[in-house]
MDTraj code that builds the backbone (N, CA, C; nanometers):
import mdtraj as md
import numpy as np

residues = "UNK UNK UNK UNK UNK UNK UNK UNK UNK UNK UNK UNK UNK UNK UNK UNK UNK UNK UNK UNK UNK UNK UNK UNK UNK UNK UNK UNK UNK UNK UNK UNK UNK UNK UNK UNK UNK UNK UNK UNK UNK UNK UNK UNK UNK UNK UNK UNK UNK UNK UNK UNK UNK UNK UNK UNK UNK UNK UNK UNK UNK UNK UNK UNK UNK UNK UNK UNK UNK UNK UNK UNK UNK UNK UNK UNK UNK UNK UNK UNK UNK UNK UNK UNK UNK UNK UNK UNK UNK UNK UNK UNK UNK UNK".split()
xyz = np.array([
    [-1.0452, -1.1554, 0.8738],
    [-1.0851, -1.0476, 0.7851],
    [-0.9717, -1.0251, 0.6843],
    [-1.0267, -1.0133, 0.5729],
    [-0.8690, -1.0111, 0.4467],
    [-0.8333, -0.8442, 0.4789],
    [-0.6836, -0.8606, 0.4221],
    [-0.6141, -0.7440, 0.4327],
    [-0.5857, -0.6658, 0.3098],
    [-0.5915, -0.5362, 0.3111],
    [-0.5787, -0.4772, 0.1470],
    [-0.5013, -0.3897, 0.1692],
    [-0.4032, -0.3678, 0.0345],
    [-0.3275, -0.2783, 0.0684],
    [-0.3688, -0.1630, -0.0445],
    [-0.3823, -0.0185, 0.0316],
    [-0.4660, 0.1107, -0.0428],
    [-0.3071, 0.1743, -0.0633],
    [-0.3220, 0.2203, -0.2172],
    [-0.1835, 0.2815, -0.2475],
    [-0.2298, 0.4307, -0.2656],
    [-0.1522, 0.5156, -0.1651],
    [-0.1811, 0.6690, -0.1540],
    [-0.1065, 0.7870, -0.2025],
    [-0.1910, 0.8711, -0.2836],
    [-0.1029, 0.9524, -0.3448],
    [-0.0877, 1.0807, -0.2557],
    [-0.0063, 1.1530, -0.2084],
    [-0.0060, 1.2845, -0.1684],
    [0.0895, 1.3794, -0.2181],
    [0.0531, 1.4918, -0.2188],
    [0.0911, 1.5904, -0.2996],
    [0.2163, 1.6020, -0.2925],
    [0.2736, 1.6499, -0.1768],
    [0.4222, 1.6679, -0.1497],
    [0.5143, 1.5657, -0.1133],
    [0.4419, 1.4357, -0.0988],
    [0.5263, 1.3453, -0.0246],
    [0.5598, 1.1847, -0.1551],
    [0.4481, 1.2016, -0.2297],
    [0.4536, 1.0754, -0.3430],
    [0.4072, 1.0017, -0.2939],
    [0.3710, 0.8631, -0.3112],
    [0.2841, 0.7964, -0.3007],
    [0.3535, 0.6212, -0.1771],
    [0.2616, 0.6373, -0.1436],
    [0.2844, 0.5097, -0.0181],
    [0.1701, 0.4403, -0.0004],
    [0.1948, 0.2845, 0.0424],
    [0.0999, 0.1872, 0.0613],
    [0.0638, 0.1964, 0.2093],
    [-0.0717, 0.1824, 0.2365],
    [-0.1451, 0.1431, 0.3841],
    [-0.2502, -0.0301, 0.3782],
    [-0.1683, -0.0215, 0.4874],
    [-0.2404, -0.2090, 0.5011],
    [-0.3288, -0.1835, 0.5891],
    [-0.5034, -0.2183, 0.5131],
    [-0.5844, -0.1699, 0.6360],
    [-0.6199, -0.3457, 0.6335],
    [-0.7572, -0.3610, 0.7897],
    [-0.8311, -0.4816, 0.7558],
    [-0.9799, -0.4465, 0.6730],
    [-1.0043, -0.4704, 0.5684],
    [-1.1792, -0.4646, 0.5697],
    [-1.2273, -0.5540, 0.5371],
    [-1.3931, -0.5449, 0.5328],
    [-1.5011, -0.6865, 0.4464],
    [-1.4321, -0.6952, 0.3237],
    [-1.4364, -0.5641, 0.2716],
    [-1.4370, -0.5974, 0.0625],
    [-1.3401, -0.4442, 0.0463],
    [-1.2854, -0.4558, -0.0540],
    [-1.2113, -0.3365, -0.1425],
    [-1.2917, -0.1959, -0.0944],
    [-1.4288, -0.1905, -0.1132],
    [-1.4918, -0.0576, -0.1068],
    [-1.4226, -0.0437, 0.0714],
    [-1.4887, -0.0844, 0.1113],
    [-1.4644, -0.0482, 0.2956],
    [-1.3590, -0.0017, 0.3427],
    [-1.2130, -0.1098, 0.2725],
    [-1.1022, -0.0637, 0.2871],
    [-1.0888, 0.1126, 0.2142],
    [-1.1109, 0.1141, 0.0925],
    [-1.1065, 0.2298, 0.0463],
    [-1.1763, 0.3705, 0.1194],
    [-1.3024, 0.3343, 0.1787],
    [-1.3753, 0.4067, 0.2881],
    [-1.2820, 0.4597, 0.3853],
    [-1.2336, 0.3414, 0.4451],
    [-1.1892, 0.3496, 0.5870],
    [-1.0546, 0.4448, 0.5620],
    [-0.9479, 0.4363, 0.4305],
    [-0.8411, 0.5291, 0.4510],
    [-0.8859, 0.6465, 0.4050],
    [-0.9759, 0.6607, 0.3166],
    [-1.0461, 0.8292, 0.2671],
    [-1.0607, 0.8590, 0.3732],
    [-1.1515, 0.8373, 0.4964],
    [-1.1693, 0.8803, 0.6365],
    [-1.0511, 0.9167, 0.7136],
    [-0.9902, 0.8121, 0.7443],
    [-0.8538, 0.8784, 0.7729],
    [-0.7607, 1.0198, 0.7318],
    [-0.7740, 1.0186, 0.5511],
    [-0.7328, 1.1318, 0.5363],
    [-0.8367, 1.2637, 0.5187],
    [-0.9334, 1.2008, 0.5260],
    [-1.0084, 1.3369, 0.4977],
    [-1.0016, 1.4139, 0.6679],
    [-0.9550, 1.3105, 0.7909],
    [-0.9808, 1.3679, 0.9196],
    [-0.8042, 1.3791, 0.9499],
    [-0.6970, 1.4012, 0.8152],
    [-0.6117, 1.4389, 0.8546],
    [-0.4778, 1.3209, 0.9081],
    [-0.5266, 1.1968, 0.9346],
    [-0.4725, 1.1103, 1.0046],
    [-0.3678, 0.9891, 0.8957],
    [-0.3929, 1.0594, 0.7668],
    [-0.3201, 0.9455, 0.6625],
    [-0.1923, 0.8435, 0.6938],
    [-0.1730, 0.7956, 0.7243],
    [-0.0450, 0.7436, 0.7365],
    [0.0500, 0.7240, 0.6447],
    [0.1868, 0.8157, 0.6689],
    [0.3280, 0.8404, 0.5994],
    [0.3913, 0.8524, 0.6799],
    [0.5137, 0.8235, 0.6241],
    [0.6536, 0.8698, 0.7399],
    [0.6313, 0.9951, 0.7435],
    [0.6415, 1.0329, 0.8814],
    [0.6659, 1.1918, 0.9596],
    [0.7411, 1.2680, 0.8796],
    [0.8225, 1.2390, 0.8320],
    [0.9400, 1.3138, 0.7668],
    [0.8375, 1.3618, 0.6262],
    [0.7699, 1.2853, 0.5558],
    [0.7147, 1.3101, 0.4261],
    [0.5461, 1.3811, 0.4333],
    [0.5377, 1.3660, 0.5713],
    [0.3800, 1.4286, 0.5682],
    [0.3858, 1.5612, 0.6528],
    [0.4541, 1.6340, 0.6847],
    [0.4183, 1.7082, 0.7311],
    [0.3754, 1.8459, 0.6359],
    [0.2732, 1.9419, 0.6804],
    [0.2019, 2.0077, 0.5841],
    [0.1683, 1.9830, 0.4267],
    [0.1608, 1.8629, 0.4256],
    [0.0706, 1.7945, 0.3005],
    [-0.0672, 1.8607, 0.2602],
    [-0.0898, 1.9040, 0.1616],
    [-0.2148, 1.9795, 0.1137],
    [-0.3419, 1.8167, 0.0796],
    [-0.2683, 1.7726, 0.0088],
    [-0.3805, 1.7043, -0.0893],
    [-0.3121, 1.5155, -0.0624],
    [-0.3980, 1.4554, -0.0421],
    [-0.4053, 1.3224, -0.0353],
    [-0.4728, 1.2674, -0.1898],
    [-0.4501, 1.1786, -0.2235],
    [-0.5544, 1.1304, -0.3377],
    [-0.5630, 0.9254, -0.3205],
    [-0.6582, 0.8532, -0.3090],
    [-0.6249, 0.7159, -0.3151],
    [-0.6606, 0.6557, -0.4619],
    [-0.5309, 0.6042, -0.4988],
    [-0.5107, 0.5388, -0.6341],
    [-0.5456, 0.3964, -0.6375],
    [-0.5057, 0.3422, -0.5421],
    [-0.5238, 0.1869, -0.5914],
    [-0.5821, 0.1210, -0.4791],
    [-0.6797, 0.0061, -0.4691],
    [-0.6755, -0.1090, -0.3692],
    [-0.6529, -0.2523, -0.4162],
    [-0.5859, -0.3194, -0.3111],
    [-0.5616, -0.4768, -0.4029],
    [-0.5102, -0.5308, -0.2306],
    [-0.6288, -0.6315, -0.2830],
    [-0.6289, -0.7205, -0.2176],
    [-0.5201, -0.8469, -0.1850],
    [-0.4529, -0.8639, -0.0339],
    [-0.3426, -0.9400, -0.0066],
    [-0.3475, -1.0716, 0.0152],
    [-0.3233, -1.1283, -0.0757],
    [-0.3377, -1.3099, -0.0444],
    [-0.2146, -1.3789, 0.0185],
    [-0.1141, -1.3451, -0.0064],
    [0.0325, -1.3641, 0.0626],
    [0.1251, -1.2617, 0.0843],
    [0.1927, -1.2646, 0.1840],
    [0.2665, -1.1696, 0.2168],
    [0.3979, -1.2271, 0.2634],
    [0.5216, -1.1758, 0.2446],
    [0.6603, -1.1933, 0.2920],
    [0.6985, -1.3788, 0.1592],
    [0.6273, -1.3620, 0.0564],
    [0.6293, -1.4392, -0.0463],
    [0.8306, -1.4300, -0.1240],
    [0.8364, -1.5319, -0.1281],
    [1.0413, -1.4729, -0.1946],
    [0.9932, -1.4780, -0.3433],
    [1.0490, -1.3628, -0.4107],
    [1.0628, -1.3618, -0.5467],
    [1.1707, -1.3692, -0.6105],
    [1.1651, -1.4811, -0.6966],
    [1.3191, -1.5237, -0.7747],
    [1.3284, -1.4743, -0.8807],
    [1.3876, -1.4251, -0.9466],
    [1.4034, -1.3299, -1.0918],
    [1.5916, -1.3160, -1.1269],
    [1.5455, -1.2981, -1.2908],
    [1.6913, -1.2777, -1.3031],
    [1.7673, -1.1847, -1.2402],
    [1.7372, -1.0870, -1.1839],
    [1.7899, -0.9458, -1.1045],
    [1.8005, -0.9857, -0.9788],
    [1.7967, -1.1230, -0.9375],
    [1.8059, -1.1223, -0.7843],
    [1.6521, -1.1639, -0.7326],
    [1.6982, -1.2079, -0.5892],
    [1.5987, -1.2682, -0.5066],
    [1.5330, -1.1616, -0.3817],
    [1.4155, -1.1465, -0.3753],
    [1.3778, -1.0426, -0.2834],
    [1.2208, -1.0740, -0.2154],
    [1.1972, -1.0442, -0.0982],
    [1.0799, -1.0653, -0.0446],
    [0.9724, -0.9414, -0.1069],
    [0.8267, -0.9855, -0.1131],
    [0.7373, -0.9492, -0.2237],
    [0.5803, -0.9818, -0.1734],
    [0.4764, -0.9334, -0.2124],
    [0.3459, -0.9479, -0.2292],
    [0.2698, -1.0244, -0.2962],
    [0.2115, -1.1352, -0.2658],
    [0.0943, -1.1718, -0.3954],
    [-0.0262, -1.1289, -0.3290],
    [-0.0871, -1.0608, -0.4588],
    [-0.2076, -1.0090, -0.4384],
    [-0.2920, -1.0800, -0.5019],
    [-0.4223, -1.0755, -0.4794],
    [-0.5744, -1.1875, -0.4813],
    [-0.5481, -1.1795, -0.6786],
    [-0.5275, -1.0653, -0.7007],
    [-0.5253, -1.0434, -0.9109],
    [-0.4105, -1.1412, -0.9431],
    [-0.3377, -1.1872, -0.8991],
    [-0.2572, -1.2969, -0.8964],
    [-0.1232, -1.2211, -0.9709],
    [-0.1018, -1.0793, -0.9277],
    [0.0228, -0.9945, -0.9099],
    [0.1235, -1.0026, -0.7974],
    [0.2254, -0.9801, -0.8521],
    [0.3278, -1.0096, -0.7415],
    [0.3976, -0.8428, -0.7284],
    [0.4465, -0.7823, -0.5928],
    [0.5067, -0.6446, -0.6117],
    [0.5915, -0.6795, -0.4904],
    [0.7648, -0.6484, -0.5583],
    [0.8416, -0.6673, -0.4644],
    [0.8745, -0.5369, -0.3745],
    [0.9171, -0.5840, -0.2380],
    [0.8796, -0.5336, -0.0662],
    [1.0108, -0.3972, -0.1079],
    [1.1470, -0.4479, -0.1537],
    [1.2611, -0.4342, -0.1536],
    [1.3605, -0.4611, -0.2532],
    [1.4390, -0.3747, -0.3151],
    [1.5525, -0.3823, -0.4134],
    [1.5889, -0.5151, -0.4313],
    [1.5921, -0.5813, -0.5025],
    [1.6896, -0.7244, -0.5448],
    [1.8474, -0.7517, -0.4803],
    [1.8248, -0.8194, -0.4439],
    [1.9961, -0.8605, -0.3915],
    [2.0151, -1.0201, -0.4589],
    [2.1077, -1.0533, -0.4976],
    [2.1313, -1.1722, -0.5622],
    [2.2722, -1.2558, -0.4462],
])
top = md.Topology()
chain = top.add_chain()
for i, resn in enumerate(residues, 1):
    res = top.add_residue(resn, chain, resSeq=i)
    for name in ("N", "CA", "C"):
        top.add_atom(name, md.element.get_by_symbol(name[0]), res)
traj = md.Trajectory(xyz[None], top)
């Protein structure tokens, strides 16, 4: 089952990625609205506690994961996603 990663906005805490499994983009998007609408969003403890408002911004689909990205700023492990985007994991270290 492909993996997607849903990028989540919440009010007090800013925004964080959840890696769910679904069929297609919609499902995944389903499945974490459910989650937060029943309270259960996943964030670090430290950033969710009494959170008012959740919002989901993005889904994108994961075609590779733990991918190395080489750039002039340094080398760092990273995402390719199915849109054929790359988003690095971690700060650059050279």
């Amino acid at each position: 089952m492909p993996e997607f990663d849903v990028t989540v906005l919440t009010f007090r805490s800013g925004s964080h990625t959840v890696r769910v499994e679904a069929a297609d983009p919609t499902d995944a998007r389903a499945q974490v609205q459910a989650e937060c609408d029943r309270g259960d969003c996943h964030c670090p403890a430290e950033s969710c506690t009494d959170d008012v408002d959740s919002t989901l911004l993005d889904v994108r689909q994961v075609a590779l994961d733990d991918v190395v990205i080489l750039s002039a700023n340094g080398v760092g492990l990273g995402t390719l996603y199915a849109d054929d985007t790359l988003r690095r994991k971690e700060p650059a270290h050279g």
